[in-house]
N, C-alpha and C positions, 0 to 999 in steps of 0.2 A: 848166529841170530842177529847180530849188531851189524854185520856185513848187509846181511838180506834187507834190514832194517835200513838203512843207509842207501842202499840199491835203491831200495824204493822211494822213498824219499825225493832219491836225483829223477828218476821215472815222473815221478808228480810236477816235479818242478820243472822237467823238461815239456813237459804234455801241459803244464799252463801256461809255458811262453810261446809255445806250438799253436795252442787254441786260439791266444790274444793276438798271434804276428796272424793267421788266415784270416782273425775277427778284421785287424788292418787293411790289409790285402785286398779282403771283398767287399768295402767300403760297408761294412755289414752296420757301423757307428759314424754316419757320413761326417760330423762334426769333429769328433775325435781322431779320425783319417785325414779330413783337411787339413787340420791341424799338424798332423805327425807330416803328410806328404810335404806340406806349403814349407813347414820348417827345415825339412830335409831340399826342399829344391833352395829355399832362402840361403842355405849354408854352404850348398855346393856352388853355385852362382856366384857368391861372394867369395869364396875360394879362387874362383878364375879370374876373378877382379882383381886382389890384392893375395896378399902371402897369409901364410897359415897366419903366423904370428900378429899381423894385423887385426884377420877376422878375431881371433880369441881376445884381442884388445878391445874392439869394438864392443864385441857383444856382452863383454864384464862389464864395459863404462853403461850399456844399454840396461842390463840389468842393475846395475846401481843404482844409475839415472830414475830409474822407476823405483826400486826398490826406497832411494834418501826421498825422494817427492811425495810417496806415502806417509812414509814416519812425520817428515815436515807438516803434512795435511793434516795426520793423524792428532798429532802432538796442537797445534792450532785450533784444528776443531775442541779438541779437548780442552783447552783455555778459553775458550768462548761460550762453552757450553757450560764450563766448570765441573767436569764429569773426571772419573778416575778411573777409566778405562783399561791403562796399564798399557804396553807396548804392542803395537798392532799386531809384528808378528810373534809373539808369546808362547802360542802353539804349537810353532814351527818349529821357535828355539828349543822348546823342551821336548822335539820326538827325538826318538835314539836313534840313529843312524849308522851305529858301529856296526859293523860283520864280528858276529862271533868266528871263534877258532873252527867250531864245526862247519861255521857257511862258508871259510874262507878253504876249508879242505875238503868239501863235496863240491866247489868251484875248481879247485883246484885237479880234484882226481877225475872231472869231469874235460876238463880242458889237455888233461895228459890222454886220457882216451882219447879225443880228437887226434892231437899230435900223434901218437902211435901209431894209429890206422894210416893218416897221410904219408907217413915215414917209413911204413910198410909196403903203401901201393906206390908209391915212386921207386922203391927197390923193387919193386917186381914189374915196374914198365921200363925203369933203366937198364936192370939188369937181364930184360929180355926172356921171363917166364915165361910168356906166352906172346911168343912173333907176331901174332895179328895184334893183340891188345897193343905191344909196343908201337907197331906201325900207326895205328890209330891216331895214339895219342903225339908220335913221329908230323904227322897230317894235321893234328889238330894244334900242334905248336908253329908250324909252317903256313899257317891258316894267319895266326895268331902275327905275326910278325908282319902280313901286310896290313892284319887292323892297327897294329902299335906304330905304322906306318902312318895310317888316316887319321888317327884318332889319338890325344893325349889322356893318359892315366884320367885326372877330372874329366874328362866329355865320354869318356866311355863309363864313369861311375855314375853319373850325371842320366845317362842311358839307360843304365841298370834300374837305377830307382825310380826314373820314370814307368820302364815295362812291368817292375816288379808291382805299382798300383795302377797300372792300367790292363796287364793282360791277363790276367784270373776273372777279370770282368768282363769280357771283351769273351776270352773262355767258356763262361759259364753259358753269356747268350748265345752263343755259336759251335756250342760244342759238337754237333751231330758234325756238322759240316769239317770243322777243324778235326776232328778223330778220322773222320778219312780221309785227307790229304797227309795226316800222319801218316796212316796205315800205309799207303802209296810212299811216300818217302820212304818209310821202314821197311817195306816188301824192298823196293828200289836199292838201297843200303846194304839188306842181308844177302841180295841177290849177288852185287859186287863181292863183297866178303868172300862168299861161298866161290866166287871164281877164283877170285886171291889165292885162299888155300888150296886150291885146287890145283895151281901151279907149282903154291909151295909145297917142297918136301918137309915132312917131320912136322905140319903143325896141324891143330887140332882142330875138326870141324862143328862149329857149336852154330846154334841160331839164337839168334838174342830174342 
């Protein structure tokens, strides 16, 4: 029971950060997406500027910086006013913020699932289960080494999180049109496949 109980639990927790990253995604809270994207491109830009170690310097003094100019203002106001306000952020200080033992081991059992299945399908593309699949992913690392050729780790992350909030959007309006140039790539794709193994002896003929 306590198992099932626990399962689900991670289920809920997994399907509410599901909900909030697509609510992201499709600009569904345009203000709260600016917000998330503008930060996310401010951090990666500034990564190509200077060194990790820098930005994380920067942006603590940036947050201090705000953070002492409040209490300064705070504490000022409140001598002028002669008010007993108490310390601005008050509320903040007092939420709990610890991770109990349980969230830190439904995080935890939930992060070993991921690991397992990754560590599972790389032995079965390594180790050559299934000849197409290997060859695939053979194509799709030989692919990969002329982008790592054009492109540095940041500019292709940079990349990433640019399409990740523009193209669900971009999707949604265009969907008819983009599902069938998919289809036509994917017909295109399984057709190849299917001659592949048609050469090959011994491997198994499937259509994705």
């Amino acid at each position: 029971m306590q198992a099932t109980a626990d399962s689900t639990k991670m289920d809920c927790v997994w399907s509410n950060w599901k909900s909030q990253a697509i609510d992201l995604l499709y600009w569904r809270d345009i203000k709260q997406t600016g917000i998330v994207f503008g930060s996310f491109l401010l951090l990666l830009f500034s990564l190509t500027q200077f060194s990790v170690v820098s930005v994380v310097a920067y942006l603590a003094l940036a947050a201090l910086s705000a953070t002492i100019s409040f209490r300064i203002y705070k504490s000022v106001l409140q001598a002028v006013q002669k008010t007993d306000e108490g310390h601005p952020f008050k509320a903040y200080l007092e939420l709990e913020i610890t991770l109990s033992q349980e969230q830190i081991q439904k995080y935890t059992d939930c992060l070993q699932l991921y690991v397992n299945s990754t560590l599972k399908e790389l032995r079965r593309l390594f180790l050559v289960q299934d000849l197409v699949d290997s060859l695939k992913f053979a194509v799709l690392m030989w692919l990969l080494t002329y982008v790592g050729a054009l492109f540095n780790g940041l500019t292709l992350l940079l990349m990433a999180v640019v399409s990740m909030f523009t193209l669900p959007v971009v999707y949604v309006k265009h969907q008819a049109q983009i599902d069938q140039y998919l289809g036509l790539v994917r017909t295109h794709i399984n057709t190849v496949v299917a001659k592949i193994q048609a050469k090959i002896p011994g491997t198994k003929r499937h259509t994705e």
